[in-house]
MIDO-644254 format. One line per 3 residues: their letters; for each residue x, y, z of C-alpha. Coordinates in pm, whole numbers, plus 50000, padded with zeros to 5 digits. Each point is the difference from the previous one (the first is absolute). Layout:
a> X/Y/Z; ...;
END
This chain:
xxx> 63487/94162/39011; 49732/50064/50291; 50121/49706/50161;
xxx> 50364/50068/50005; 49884/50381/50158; 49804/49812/50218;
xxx> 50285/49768/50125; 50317/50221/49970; 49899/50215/50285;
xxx> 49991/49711/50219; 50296/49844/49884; 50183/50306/50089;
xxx> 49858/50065/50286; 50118/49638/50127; 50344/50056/49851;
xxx> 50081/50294/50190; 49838/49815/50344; 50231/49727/49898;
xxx> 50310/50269/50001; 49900/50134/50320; 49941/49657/50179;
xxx> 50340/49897/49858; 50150/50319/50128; 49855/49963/50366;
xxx> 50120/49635/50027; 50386/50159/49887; 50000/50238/50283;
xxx> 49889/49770/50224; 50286/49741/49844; 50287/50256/49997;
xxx> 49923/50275/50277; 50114/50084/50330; 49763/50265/50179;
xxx> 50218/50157/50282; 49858/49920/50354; 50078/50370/50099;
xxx> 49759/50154/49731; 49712/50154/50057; 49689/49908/49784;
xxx> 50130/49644/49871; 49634/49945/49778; 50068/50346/49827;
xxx> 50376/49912/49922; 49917/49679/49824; 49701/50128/49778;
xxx> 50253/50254/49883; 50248/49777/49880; 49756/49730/49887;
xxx> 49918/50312/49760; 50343/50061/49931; 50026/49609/49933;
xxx> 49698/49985/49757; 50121/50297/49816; 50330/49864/49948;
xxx> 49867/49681/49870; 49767/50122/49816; 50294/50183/49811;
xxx> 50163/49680/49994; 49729/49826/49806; 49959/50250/49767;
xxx> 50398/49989/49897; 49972/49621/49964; 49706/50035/49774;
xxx> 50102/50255/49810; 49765/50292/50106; 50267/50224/50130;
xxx> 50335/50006/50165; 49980/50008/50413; 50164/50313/50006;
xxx> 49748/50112/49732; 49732/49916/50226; 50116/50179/50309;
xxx> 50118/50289/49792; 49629/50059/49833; 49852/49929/50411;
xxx> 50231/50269/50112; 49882/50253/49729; 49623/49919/50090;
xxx> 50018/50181/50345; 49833/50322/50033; 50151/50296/50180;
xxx> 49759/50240/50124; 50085/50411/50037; 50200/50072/50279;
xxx> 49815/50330/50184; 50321/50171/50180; 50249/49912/49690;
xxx> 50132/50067/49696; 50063/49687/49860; 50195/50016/49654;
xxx> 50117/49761/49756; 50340/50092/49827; 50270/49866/49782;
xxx> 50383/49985/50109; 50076/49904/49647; 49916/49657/49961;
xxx> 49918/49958/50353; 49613/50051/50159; 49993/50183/50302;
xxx> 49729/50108/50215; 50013/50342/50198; 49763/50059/50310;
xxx> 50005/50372/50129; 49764/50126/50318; 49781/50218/49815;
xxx> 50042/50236/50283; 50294/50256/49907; 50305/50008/50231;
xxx> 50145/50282/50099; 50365/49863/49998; 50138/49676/49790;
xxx> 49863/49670/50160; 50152/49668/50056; 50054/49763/49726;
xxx> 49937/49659/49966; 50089/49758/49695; 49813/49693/50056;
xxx> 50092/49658/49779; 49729/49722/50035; 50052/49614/50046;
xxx> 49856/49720/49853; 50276/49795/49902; 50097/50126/49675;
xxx> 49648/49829/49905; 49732/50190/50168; 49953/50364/50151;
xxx> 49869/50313/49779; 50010/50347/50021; 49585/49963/50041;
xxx> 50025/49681/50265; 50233/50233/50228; 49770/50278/49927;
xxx> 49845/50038/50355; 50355/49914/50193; 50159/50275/49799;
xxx> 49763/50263/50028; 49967/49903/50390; 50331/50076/50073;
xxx> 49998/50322/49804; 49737/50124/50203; 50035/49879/50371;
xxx> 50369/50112/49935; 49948/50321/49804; 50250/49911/49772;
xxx> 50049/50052/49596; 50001/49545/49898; 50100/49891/49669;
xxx> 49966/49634/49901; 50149/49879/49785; 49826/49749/49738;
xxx> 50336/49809/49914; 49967/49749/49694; 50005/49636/50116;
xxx> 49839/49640/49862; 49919/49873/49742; 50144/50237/49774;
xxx> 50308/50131/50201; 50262/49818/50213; 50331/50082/50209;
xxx> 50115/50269/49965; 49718/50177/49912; 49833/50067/50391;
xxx> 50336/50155/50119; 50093/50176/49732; 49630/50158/49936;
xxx> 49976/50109/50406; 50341/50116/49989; 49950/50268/49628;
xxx> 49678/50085/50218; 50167/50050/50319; 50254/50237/49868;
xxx> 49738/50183/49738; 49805/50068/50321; 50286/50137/50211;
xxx> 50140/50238/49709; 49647/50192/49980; 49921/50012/50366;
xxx> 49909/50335/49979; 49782/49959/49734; 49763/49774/50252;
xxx> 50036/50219/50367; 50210/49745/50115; 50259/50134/50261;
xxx> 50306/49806/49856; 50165/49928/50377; 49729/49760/50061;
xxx> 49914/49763/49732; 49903/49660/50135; 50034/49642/49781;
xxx> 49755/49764/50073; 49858/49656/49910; 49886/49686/50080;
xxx> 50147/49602/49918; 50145/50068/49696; 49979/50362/50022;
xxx> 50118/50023/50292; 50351/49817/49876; 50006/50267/49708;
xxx> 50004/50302/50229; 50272/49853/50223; 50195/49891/49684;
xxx> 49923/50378/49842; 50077/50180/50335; 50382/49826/49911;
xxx> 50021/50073/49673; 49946/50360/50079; 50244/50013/50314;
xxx> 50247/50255/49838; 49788/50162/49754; 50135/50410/50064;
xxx> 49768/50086/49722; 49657/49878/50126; 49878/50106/50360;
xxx> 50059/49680/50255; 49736/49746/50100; 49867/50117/50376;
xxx> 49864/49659/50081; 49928/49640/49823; 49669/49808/50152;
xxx> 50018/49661/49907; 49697/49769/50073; 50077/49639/50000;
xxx> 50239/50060/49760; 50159/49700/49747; 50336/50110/50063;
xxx> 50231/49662/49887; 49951/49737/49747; 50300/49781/50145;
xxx> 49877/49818/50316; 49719/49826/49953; 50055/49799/50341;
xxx> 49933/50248/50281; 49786/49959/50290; 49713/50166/49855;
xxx> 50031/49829/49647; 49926/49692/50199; 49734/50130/50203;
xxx> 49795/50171/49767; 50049/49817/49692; 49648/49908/49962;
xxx> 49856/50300/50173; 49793/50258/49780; 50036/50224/49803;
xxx> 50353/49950/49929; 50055/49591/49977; 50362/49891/49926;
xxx> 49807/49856/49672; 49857/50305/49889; 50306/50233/50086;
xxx> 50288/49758/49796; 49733/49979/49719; 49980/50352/49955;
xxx> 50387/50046/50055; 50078/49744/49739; 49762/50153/49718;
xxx> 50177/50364/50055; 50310/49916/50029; 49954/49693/49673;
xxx> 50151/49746/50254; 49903/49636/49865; 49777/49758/50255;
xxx> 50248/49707/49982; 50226/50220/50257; 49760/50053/50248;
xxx> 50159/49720/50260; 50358/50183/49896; 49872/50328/50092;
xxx> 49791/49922/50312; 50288/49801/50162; 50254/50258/49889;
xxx> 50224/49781/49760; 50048/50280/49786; 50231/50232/50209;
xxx> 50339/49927/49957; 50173/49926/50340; 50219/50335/49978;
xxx> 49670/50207/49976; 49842/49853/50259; 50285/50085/50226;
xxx> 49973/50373/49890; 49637/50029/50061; 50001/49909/50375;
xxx> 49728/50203/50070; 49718/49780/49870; 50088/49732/50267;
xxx> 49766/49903/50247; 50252/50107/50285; 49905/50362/49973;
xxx> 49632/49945/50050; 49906/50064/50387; 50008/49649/50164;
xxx> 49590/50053/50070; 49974/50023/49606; 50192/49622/49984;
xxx> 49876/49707/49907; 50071/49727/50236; 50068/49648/49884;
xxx> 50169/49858/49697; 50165/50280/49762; 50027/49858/49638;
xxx> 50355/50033/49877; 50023/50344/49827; 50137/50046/49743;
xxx> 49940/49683/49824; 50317/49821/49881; 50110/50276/49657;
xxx> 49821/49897/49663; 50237/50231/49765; 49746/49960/49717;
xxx> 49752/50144/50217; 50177/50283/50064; 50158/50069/49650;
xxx> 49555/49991/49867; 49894/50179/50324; 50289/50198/50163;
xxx> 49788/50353/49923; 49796/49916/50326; 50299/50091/50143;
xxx> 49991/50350/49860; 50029/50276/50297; 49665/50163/49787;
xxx> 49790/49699/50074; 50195/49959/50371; 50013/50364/50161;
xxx> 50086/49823/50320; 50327/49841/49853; 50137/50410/49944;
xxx> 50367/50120/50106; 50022/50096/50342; 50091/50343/49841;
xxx> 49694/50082/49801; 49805/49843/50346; 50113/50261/50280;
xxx> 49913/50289/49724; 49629/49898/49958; 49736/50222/50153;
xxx> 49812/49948/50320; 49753/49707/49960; 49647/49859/50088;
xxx> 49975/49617/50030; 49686/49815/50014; 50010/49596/50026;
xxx> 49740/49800/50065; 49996/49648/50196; 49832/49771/49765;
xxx> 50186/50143/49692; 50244/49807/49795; 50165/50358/49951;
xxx> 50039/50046/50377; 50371/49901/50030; 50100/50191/49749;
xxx> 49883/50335/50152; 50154/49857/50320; 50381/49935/49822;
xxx> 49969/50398/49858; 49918/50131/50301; 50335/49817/50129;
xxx> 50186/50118/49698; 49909/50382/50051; 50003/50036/50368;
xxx> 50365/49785/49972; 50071/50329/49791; 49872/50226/50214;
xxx> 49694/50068/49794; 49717/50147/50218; 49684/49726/49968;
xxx> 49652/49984/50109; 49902/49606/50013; 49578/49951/50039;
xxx> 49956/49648/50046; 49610/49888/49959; 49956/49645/50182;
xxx> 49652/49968/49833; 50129/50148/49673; 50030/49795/49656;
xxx> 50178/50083/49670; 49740/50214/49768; 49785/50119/50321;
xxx> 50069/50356/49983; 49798/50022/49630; 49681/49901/50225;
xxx> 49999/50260/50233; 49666/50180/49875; 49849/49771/49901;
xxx> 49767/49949/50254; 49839/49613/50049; 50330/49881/49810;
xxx> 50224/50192/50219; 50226/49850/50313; 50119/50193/50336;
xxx> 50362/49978/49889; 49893/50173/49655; 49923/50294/50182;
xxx> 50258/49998/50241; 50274/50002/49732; 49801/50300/49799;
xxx> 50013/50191/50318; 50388/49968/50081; 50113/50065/49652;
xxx> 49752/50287/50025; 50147/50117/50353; 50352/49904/49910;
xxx> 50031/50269/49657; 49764/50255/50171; 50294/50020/50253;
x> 50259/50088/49697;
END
């Protein structure tokens, strides 16, 4: 018995150095590090930490220990918040739903701005506590009333469950206004990846809604906005680019929306949209990207030649709830005014780019901030000091800038 508490230490202790080496030889395998970001060394620890954590969680499903999502779900509840001095930070219930409300403690003599925030993280990852600091940011430097909302996602809840939870919120919010100080002409929906595609797929649902007080503005940061066309420029690009690999992202799509792994060629090459549907949902094309935004050289053939069994298993994806971009021209040139950020070495960018076509074809008023430097997931590292990159501050400040001018 001594011996084995002698020796178990040190056998873990080499098992997780094996993890780690294993997970620094995988970046180094399957990254590209953009040659216009700053601080290249920091970048790469930070997703050979993201790597080991992920495999980790991998070993542990394959053993037996605990599901992946398990793994990152118990990680996620491990991080400590700490007292916020200048808010009231309060955690409520919208039924079923967790939400989060952060308040300047200071009183205001008139109803302030309001802000409902959704968080990314890929129907995987992202809490309520991880977006902590990002949401009670933005309530302060904006003086503004934020909920976030803690939508229900993996392992235990899959599509339909993120729209529909953001949505009950969304509207639960709006009703009691009042209730909060919030000065119901200018309520703002933000988020980022794929909160970001919620609020622009909530700011249509709502388009028409006499009985609840209309949307003043939707921020979208690098927004997931279509689930269709998995060939544009910046699909190629990026693929292998942290924090958002085309690996990682399709993993996480197929395990919320219960899509099998034997279709993954169908769906990346786009075998599953029927010919007809394609046609009708023009504006994913590369054609309406700016021709800097292009990639030169060989296009693949897109869509792939139509697999009908593919679409008959899969043809959800094409569902205007998981596409926001693919919405009626109609619905489109009724949305509110909107904030775009893209970044350059983000799978995501295009599809920021193709909305920004689609509402300004529409006669939508849009903001575009486009952060050269920038990469998907950078905003969440804006305070956080050694860890955190130029660009993550430069996006913090123009959402920041952008709503205080609302």
């Amino acid at each position: 018995m001594v011996v084995l508490w002698l020796v178990l230490p040190a056998a873990l202790g080499a098992f997780f150095l094996g993890v780690f080496v294993w997970a620094v030889f995988e970046h180094f395998l399957t990254t590209d590090v953009p040659s216009a970001l700053r601080h290249p060394a920091k970048f790469r620890f930070l997703h050979c930490i993201f790597v080991y954590v992920v495999t980790l969680g991998n070993i542990f499903e394959k053993i037996g220990v605990c599901s992946l999502l398990r793994f990152l779900q118990f990680l996620q509840k491990s991080v400590r918040i700490k007292e916020d001095p200048v808010l009231v930070v309060t955690n409520l219930s919208f039924g079923t739903i967790p939400v989060r409300l952060f308040q300047p403690k200071t009183p205001s003599p008139s109803p302030q701005r309001g802000i409902i925030f959704f968080h990314g993280g890929a129907a995987l990852v992202g809490s309520l506590d991880i977006y902590q600091s990002l949401c009670g940011s933005l309530a302060w430097e904006t003086d503004s009333v934020l909920l976030a909302v803690g939508y229900r996602k993996l392992p235990d809840h899959h599509y339909h469950t993120i729209s529909n939870d953001c949505l009950n919120a969304s509207i639960h919010f709006l009703k009691t206004l009042g209730t909060y100080g919030v000065d119901s002409s200018r309520v703002v929906l933000c988020g980022d990846s794929v909160g970001a595609g919620v609020a622009a797929l909530i700011s249509q649902i709502l388009v028409g809604r006499l009985d609840l007080p209309q949307i003043r503005a939707q921020v979208l940061i690098y927004p997931l906005l279509q689930i269709i066309n998995f060939q544009l420029p910046s699909f190629h690009q990026n693929s292998h680019i942290p924090f958002l690999t085309q690996k990682f992202m399709i993993t996480c799509m197929f395990r919320y929306l219960l899509i099998d792994s034997s279709w993954w060629d169908a769906i990346v090459t786009g075998a599953f949209i029927p010919p007809k549907v394609w046609k009708k949902y023009k504006w994913l094309s590369t054609d309406n990207l700016p021709n800097r935004f292009k990639k030169t050289g060989c296009q693949p053939v897109f869509p792939a030649p139509f697999n009908e069994a593919a679409y008959l298993e899969n043809k959800h994806l094409l569902d205007v709830e998981n596409s926001p971009l693919v919405r009626d021209d109609e619905i489109i040139a009724q949305l509110p005014e909107a904030f775009l950020v893209s970044c350059e070495n983000d799978m995501l960018r295009d599809d920021a780019l193709l909305y920004k076509k689609r509402l300004e074809d529409q006669g939508v008023p849009v903001k575009w901030y486009h952060v050269e430097d920038g990469f998907h997931g950078s905003l969440m590292l804006f305070d956080k000091k050694s860890f955190s990159f130029p660009c993550s501050l430069k996006i913090m400040n123009a959402i920041v800038s952008y709503i205080k001018s609302i």
